[in-house]
Backbone as CSV, one residue per row, in Angstrom:
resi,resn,N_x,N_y,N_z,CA_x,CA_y,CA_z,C_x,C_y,C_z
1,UNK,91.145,56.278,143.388,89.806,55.698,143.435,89.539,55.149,144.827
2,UNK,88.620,55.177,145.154,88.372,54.739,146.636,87.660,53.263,146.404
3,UNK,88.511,52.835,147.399,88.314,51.159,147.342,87.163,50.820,147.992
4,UNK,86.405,49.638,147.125,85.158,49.488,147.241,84.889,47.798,147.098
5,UNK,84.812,47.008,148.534,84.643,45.412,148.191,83.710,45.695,146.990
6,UNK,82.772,45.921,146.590,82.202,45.179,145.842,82.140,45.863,144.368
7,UNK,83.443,46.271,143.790,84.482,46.737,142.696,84.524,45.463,141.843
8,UNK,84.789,45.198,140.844,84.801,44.231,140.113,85.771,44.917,139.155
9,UNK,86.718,44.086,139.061,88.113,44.205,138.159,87.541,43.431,137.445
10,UNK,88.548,43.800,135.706,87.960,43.096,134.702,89.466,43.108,133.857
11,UNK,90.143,41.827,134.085,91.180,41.887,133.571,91.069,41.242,132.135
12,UNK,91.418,42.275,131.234,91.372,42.042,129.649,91.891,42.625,128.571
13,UNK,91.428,42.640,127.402,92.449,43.198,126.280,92.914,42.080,125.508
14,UNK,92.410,40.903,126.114,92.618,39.315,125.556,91.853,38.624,124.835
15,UNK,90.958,38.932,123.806,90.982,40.051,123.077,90.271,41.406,123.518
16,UNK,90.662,42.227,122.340,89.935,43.645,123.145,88.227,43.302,122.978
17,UNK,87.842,42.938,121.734,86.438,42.673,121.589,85.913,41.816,122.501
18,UNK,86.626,40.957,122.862,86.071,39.997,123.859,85.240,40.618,125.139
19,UNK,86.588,41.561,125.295,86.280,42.284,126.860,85.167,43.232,126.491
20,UNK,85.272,44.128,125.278,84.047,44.704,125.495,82.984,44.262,125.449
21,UNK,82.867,43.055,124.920,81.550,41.607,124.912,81.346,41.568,126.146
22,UNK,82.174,41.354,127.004,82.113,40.852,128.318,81.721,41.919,129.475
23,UNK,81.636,43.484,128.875,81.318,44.736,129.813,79.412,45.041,129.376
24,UNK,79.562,44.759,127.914,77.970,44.906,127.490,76.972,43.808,127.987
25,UNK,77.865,42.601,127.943,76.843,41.764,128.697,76.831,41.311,130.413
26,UNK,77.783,42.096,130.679,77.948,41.987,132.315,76.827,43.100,132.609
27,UNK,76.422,44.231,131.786,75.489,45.036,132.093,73.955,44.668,131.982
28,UNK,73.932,44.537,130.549,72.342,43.759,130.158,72.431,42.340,130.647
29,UNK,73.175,42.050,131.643,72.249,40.662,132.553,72.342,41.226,134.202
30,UNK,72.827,42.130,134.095,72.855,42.510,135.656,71.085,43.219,135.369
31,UNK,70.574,42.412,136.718,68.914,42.866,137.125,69.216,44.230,137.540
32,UNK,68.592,45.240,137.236,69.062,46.752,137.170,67.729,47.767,136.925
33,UNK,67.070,48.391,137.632,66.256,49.080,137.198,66.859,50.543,137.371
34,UNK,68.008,50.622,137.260,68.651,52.685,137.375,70.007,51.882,137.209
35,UNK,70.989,53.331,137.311,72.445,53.294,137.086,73.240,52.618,138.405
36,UNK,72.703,53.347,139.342,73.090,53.007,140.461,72.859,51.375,141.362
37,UNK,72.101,50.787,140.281,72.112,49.257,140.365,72.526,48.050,139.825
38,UNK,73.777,49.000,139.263,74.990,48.078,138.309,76.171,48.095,139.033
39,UNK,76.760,47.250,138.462,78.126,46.799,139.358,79.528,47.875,138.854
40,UNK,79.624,48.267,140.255,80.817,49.195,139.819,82.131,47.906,139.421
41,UNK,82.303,49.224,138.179,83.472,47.677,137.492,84.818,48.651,136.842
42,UNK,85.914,48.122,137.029,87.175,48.995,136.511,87.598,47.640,135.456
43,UNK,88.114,48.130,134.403,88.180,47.390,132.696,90.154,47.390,132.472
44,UNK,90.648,46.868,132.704,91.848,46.644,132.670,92.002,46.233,130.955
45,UNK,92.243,46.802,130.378,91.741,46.434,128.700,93.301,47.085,128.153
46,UNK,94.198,45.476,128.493,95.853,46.084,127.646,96.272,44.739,126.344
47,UNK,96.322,44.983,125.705,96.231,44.153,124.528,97.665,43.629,124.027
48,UNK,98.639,44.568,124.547,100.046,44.271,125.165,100.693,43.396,125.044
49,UNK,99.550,42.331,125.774,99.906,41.391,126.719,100.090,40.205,125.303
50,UNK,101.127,39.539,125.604,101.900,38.560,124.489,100.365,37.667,124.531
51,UNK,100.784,36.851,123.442,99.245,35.713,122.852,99.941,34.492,123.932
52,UNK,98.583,34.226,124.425,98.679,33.116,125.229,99.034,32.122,124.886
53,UNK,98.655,31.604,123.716,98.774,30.688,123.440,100.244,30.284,122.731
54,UNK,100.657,31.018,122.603,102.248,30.824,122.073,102.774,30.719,123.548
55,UNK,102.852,31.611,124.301,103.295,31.530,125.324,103.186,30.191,126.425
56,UNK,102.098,29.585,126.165,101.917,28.402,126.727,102.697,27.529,126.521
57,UNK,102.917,27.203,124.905,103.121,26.348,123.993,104.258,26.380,123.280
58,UNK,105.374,27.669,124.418,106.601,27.744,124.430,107.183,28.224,122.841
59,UNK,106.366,29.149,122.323,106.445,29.793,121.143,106.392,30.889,120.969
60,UNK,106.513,31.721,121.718,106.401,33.289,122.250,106.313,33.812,123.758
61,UNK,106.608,35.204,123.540,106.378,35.389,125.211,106.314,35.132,126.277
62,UNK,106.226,34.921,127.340,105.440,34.603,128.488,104.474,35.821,128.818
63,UNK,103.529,35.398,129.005,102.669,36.770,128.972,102.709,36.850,130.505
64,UNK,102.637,36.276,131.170,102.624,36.106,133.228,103.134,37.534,133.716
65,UNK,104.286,38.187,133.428,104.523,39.455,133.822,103.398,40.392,133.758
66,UNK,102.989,40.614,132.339,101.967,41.524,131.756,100.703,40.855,132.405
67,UNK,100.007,39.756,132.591,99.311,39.546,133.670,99.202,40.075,135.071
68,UNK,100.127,39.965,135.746,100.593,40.202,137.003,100.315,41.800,137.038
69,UNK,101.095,42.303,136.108,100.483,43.910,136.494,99.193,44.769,136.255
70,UNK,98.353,43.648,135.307,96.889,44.054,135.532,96.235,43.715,136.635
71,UNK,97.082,42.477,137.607,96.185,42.275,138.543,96.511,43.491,140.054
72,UNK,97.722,43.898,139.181,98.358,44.529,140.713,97.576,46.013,140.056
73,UNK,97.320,46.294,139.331,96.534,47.947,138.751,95.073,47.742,139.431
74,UNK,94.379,46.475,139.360,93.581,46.259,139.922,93.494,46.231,141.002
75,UNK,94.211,45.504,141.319,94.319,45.300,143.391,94.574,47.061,143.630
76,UNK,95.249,47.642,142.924,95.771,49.421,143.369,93.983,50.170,143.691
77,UNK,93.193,50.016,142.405,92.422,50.600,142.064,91.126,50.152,142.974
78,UNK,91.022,49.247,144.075,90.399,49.343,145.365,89.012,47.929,144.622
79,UNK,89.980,46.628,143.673,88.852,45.920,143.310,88.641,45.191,144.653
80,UNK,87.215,44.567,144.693,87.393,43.021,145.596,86.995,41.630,144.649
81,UNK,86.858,41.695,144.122,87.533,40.406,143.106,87.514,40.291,141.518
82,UNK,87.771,39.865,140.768,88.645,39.737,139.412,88.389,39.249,138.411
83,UNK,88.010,39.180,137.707,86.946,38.182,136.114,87.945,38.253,135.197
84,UNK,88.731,37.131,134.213,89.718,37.441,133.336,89.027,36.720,132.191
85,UNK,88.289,38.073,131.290,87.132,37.234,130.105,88.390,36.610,128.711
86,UNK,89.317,35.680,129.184,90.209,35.306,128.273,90.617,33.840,128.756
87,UNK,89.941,32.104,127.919,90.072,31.263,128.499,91.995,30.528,128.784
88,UNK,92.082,30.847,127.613,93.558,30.427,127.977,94.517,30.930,129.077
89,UNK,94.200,32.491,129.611,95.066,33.257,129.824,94.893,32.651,131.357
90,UNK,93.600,31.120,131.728,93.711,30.886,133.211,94.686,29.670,133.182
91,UNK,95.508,29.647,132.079,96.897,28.528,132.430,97.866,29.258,133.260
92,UNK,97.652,30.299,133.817,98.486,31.324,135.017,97.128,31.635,135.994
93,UNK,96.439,31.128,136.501,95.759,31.456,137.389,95.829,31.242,138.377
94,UNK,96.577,29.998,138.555,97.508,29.977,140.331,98.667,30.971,140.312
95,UNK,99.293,31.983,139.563,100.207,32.677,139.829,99.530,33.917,140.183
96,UNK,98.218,34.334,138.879,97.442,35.344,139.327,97.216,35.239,140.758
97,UNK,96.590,34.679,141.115,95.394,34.205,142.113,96.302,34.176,143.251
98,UNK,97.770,33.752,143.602,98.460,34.119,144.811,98.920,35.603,144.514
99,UNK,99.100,36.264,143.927,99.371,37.362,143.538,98.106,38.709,143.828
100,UNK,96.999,38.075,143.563,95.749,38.799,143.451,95.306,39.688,144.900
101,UNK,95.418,38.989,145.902,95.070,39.231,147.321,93.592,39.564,147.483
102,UNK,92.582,39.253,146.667,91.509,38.834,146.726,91.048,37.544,145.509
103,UNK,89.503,37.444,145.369,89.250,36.358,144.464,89.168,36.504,143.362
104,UNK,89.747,35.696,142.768,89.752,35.780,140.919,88.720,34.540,140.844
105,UNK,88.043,34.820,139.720,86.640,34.059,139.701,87.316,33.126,138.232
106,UNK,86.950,31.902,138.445,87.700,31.253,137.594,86.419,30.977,136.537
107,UNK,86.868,30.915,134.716,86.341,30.828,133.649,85.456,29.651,133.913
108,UNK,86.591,28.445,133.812,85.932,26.922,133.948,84.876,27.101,135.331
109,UNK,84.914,27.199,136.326,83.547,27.331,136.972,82.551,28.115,136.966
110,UNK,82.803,29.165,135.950,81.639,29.442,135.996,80.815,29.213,134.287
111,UNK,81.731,28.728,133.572,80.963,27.445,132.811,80.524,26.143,133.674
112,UNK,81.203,25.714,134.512,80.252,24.533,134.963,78.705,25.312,135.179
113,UNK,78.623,26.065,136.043,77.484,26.617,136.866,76.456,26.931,135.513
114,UNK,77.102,27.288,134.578,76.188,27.616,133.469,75.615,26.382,133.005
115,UNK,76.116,25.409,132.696,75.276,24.178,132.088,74.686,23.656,133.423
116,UNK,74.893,23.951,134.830,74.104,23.166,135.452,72.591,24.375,135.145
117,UNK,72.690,25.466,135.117,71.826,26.347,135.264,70.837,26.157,133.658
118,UNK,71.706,25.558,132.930,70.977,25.459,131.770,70.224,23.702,132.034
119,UNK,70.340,23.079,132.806,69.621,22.056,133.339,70.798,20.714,132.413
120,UNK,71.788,20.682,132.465,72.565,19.702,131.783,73.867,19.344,132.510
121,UNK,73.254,18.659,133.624,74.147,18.296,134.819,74.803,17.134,134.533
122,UNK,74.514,16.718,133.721,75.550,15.152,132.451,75.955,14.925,130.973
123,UNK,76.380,14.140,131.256,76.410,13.901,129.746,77.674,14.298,128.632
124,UNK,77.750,14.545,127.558,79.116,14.803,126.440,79.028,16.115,126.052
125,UNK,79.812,16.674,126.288,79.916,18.112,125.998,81.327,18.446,124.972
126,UNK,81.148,18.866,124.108,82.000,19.280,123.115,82.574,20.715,123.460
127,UNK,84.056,20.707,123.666,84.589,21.686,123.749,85.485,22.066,122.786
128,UNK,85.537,23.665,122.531,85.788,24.410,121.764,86.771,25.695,122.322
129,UNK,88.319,25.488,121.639,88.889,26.569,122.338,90.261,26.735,122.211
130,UNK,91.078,27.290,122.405,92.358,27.233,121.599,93.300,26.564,121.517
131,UNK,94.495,26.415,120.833,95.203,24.823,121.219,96.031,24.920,122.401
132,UNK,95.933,26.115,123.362,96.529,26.208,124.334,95.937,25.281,125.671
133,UNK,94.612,26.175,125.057,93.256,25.611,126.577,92.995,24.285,126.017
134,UNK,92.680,23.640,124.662,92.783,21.940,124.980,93.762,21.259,125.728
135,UNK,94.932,21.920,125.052,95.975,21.405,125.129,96.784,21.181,126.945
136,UNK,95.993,22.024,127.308,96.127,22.273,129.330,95.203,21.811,129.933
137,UNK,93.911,21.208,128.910,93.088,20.126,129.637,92.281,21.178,130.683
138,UNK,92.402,22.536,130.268,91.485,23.184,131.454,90.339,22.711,131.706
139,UNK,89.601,22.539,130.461,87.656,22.415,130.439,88.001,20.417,130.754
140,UNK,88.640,19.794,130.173,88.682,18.125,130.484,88.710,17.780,131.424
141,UNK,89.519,18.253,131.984,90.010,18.152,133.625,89.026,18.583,134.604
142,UNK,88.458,20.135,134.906,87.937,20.029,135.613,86.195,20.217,135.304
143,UNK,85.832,19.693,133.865,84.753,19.380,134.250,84.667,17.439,133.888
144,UNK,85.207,17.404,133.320,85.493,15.769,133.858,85.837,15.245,135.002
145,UNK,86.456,15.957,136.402,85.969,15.872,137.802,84.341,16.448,138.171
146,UNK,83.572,16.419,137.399,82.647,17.211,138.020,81.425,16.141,136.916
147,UNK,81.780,15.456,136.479,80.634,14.710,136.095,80.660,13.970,134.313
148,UNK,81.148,15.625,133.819,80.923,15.536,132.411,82.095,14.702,130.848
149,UNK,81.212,14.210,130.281,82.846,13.956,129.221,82.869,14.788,128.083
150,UNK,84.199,15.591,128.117,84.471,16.193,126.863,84.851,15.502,125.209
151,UNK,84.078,16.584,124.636,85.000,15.845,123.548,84.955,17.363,122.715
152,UNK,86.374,16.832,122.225,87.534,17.802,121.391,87.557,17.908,120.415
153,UNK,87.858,19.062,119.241,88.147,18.722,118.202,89.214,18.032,117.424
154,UNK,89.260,17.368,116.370,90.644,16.709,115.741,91.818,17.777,115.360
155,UNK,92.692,17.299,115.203,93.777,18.403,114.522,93.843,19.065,113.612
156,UNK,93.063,18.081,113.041,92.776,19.137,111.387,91.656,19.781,111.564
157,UNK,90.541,19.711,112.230,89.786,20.644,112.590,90.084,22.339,113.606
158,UNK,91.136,21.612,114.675,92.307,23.072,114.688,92.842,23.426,114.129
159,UNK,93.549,22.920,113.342,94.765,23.692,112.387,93.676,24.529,111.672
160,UNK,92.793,23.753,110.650,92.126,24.464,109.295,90.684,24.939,109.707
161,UNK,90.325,25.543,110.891,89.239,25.606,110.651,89.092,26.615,112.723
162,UNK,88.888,25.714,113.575,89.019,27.042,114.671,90.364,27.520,114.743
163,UNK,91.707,27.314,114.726,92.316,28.605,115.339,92.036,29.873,113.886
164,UNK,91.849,29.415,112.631,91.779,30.448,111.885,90.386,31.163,112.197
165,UNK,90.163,30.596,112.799,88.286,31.738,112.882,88.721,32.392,114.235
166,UNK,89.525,31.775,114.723,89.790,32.773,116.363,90.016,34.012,115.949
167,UNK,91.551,33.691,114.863,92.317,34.792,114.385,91.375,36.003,113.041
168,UNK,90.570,35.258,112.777,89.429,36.378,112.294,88.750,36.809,113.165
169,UNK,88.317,36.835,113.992,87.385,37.579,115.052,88.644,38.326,115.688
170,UNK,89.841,38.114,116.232,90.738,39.177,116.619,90.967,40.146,115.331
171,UNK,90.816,39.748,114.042,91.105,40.755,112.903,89.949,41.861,112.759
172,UNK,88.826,41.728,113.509,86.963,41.841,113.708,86.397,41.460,112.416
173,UNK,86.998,40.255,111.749,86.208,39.562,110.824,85.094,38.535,111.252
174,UNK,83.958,38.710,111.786,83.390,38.339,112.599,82.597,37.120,111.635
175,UNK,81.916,37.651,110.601,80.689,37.301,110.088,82.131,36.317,108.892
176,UNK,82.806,35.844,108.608,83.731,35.103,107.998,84.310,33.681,109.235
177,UNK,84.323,34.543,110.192,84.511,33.251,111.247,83.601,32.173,111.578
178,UNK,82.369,32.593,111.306,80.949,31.708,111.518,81.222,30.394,110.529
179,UNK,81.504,30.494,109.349,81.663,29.100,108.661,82.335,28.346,108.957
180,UNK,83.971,28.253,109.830,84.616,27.240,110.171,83.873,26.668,111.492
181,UNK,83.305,27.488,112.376,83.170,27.323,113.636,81.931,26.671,113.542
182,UNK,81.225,27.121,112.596,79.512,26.348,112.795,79.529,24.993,112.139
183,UNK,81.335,24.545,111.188,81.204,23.623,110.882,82.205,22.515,112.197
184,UNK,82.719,23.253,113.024,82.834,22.308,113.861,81.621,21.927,115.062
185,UNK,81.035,22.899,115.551,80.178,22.598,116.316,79.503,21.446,115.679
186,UNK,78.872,21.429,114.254,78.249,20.447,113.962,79.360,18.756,113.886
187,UNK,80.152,19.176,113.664,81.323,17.790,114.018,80.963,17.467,115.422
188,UNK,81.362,18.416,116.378,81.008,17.847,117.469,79.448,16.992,118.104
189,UNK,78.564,17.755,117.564,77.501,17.537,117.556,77.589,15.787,117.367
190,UNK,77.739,15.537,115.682,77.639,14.038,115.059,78.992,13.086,116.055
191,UNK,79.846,13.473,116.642,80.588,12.627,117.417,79.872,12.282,118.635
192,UNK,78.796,12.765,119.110,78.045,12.783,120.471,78.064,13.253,121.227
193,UNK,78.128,14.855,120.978,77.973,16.064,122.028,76.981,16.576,121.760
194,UNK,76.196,16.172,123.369,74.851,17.262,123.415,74.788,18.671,124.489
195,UNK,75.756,19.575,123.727,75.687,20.629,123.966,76.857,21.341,123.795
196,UNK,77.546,22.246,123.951,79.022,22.550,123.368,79.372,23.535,124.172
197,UNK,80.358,23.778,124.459,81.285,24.772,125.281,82.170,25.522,124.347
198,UNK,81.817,26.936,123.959,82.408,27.878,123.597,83.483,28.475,124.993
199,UNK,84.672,27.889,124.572,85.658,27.634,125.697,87.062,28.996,125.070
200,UNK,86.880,29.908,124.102,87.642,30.882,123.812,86.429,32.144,123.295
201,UNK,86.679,33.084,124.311,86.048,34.069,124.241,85.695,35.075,122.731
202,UNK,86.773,34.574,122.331,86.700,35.268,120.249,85.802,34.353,119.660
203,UNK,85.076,32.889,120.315,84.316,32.105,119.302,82.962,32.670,119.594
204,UNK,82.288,32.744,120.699,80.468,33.296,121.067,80.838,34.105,119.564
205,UNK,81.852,35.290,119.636,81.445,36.644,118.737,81.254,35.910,117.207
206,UNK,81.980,34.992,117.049,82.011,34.748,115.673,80.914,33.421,115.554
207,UNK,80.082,32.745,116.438,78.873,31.907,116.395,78.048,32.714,115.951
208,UNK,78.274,33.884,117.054,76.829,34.837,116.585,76.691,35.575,115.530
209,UNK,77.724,35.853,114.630,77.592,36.754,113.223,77.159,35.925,112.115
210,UNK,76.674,34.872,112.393,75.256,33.738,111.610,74.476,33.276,112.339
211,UNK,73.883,32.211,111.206,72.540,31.773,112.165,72.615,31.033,113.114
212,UNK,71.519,30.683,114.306,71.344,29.820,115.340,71.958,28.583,115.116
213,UNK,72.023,27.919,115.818,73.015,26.470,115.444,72.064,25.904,116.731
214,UNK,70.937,24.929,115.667,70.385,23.924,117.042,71.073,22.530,117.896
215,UNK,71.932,23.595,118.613,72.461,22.754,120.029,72.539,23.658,121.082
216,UNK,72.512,23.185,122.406,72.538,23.992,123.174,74.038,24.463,123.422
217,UNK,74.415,25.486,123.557,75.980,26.094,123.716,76.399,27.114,124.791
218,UNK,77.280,26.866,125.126,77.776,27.566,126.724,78.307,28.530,126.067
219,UNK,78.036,30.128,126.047,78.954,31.451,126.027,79.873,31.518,127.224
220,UNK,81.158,31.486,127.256,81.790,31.925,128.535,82.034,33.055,128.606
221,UNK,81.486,33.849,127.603,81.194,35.379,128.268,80.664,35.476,128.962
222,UNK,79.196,35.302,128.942,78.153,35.239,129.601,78.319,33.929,130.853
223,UNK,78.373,33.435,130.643,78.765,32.743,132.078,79.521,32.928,133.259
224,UNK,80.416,33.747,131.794,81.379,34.701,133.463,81.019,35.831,133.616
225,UNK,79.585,36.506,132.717,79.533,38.139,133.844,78.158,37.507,134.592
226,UNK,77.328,35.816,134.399,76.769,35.400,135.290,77.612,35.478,136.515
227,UNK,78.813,34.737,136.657,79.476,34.573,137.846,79.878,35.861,138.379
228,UNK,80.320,36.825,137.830,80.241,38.098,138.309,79.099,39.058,138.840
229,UNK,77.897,38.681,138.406,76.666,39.322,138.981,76.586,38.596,140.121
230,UNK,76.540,36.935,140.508,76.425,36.626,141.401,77.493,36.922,142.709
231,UNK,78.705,37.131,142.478,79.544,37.484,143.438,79.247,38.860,143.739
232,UNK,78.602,39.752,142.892,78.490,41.226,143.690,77.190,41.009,144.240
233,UNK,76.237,40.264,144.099,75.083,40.662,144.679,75.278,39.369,146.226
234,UNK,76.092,38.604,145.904,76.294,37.497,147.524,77.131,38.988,147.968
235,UNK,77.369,39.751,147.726,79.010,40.574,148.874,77.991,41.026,149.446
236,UNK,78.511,41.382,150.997,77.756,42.336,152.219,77.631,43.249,151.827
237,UNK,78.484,44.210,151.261,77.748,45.915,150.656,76.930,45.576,149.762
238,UNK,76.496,44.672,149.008,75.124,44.677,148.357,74.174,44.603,149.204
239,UNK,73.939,44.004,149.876,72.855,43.531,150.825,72.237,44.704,151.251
């Protein structure tokens, strides 16, 4: 393949649905009037790769190897920078990211950029996401340097209610996952979150296989093929 800065690697398979969530809507938000005004993108889609979250949490795998060689298939395949539509899997993103030899676009910022873009530059934000990514303080940490306070779900709301809806949307039980998840958002909601962070890429799919839920809510799908449209259209070969 002939290497092309403004290539967009798409490291995934974490879940597989996720990523293809994350290729359909990296397309229908890219401003596009023909073919040739979409972002050339290569889909690294290996499913392989051990569950993050065990691996974090010193219960399986290390998935970091099997990481590493999607980023190096990528770096082969002539990307100039890197989108990994899987939130946990950025508890290795300083290993990626020296490894990468270009930019890996990180999840958590480009959820910040999304709630500033959604006009909610303060305030309590309820996050939602696996017990790996609470548990590593990704979304606490750095958007609690950046203004905002999280709030989490309880334990028994992980144990009995999101990681089992994660693990239905990886089963593609989609429209069964909506009842645990729409009953935490509303927990979060009544604890004093005005607005919520869908912070594991298997939850958007399973919000959306029911109805609207009036709060405002961050997709980090969509936030990260926002951050990906914006990095190909800032690169000099766009211009």
């Amino acid at each position: 393949m002939l290497g092309d800065d403004r290539t967009l690697g798409v490291l995934g398979g974490m879940g597989p649905l996720a990523s293809a969530q994350f290729m359909l809507r990296l397309t229908q938000l890219t401003p596009a009037m023909r073919d040739q005004d979409h972002i050339p993108t290569v889909l690294w889609s290996d499913p392989r790769v051990p569950d993050r979250t065990n691996g974090r949490l010193g219960d399986g795998a290390d998935p970091l190897p099997w990481l590493l060689r999607g980023v190096e298939g990528l770096r082969r395949a002539g990307c100039g920078a890197i989108v990994v539509p899987c939130n946990t899997a950025h508890g290795w993103y300083d290993e990626m990211q020296d490894a990468a030899q270009m930019p890996i676009l990180h999840i958590v910022d480009a959820a910040a950029a999304e709630l500033r873009r959604l006009g909610i530059a303060s305030g309590s934000i309820g996050v939602m996401g696996t017990r790996a990514t609470l548990a590593m303080r990704l979304y606490q940490d750095r958007l609690g340097a950046q203004g905002w306070d999280c709030i989490t779900p309880d334990q028994r709301e992980m144990d009995n209610l999101v990681s089992p809806a994660i693990a239905l949307v990886k089963a593609n039980r989609l429209a069964d996952a909506y009842p645990p998840l729409s009953e935490v958002v509303h927990s979060l909601v009544q604890r004093g979150a005005t607005s919520v962070m869908l912070g594991c890429t298997e939850i958007p799919l399973g919000i959306q296989a029911g109805r609207a839920l009036e709060v405002a809510m961050v997709d980090t799908i969509d936030a990260l093929a926002r951050a990906a449209i914006a990095w190909a259209t800032e690169s000099p070969s766009r211009r």
